[in-house]
N, C-alpha and C positions, 0 to 999 in steps of 0.2 A: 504494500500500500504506500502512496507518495503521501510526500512529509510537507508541512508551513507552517509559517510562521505567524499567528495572529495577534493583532492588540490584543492584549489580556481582557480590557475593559468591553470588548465586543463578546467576550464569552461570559459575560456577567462577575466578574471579578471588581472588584470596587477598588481601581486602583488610578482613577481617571485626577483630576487637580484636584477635585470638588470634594473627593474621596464616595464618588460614588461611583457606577458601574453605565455603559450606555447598550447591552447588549440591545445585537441585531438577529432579529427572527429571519430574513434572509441570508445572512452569513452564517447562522448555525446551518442551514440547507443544505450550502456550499461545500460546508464541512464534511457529510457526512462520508466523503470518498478521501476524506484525509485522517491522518494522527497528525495531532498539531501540536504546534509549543505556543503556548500563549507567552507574550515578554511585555515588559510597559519600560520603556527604554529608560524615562524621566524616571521611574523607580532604581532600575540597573544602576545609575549614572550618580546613584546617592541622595535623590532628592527626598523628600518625605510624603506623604499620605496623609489628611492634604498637604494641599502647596499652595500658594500663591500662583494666579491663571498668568502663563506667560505668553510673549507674542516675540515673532520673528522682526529685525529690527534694522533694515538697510538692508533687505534683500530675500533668499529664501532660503533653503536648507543648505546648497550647493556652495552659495554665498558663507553660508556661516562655517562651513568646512575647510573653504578656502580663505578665511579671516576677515573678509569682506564685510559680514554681517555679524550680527548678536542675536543674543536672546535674552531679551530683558524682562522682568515680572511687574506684575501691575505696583507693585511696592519700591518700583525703578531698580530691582537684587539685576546683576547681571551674572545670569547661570548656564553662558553657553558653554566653560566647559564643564556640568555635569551632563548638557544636553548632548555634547560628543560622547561622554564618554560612556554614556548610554547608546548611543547609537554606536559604536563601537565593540561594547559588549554583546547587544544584537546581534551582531554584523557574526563574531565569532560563533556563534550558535548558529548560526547559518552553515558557515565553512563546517563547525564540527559533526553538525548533524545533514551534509550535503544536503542541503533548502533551497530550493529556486523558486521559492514562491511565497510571499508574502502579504497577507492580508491585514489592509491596515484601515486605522480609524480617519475617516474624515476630518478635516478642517483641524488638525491638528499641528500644531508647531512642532511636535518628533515625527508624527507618522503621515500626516497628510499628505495625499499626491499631488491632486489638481495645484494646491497652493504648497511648492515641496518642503518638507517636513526636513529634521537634520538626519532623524533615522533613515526616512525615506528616501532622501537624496544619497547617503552609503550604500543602500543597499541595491538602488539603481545601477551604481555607478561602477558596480560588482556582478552587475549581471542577473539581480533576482528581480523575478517580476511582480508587477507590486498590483494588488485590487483595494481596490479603495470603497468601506462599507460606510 
């Protein structure tokens, strides 16, 4: 059976800023043809449960990897590098458990696609393919 990587917070895990969960009734669906690892990158990277809601800051996830950009918290904390180095330790859960596929949470500052995420931007740029619920 093939293996991904989900936001945690999509499979009902309460590990979202807010400290609460945002599961998706269509991405459990999705699931059921996978063994997944659920990960919350911003948790990996040291932050706490809650947190302070952050936002990407001169750019997008790509930006922030290349130094370009920030991630700064509604409290003005600047935590881009917990935000790498959660998307960092993602990243190796990837390599370790051969992942090419990753399913992630919308409109977020780690995982988001449409608007790219820090996680989300690693993981692209590595080859894994990302869905965005």
């Amino acid at each position: 059976m093939k293996k991904c990587l989900i936001s945690s917070c999509l499979v009902g895990l309460c590990t979202r800023y807010d400290g609460q969960s945002k599961p998706s009734a269509h991405c459990l669906r999705y699931l059921d043809n996978f063994i997944y690892i659920p990960v919350c990158p911003e948790q990996l990277g040291g932050l706490p449960t809650p947190r302070p809601a952050a936002d990407l800051v001169g750019g997008d996830g790509m930006d922030v990897l290349t130094g370009f950009a920030s991630v700064i918290t509604q409290n003005k904390e600047d935590v881009t590098n917990e935000f790498i180095a959660g998307a960092e330790a993602v990243l190796k859960i990837a390599r370790d458990q051969d992942i090419r596929l990753a399913l992630l949470k919308a409109r977020s500052p780690s995982c988001g696609v449409k608007k790219l995420g820090v996680t989300a931007a690693l993981l692209e740029s590595h080859g894994i393919k990302l869905v965005e619920f």
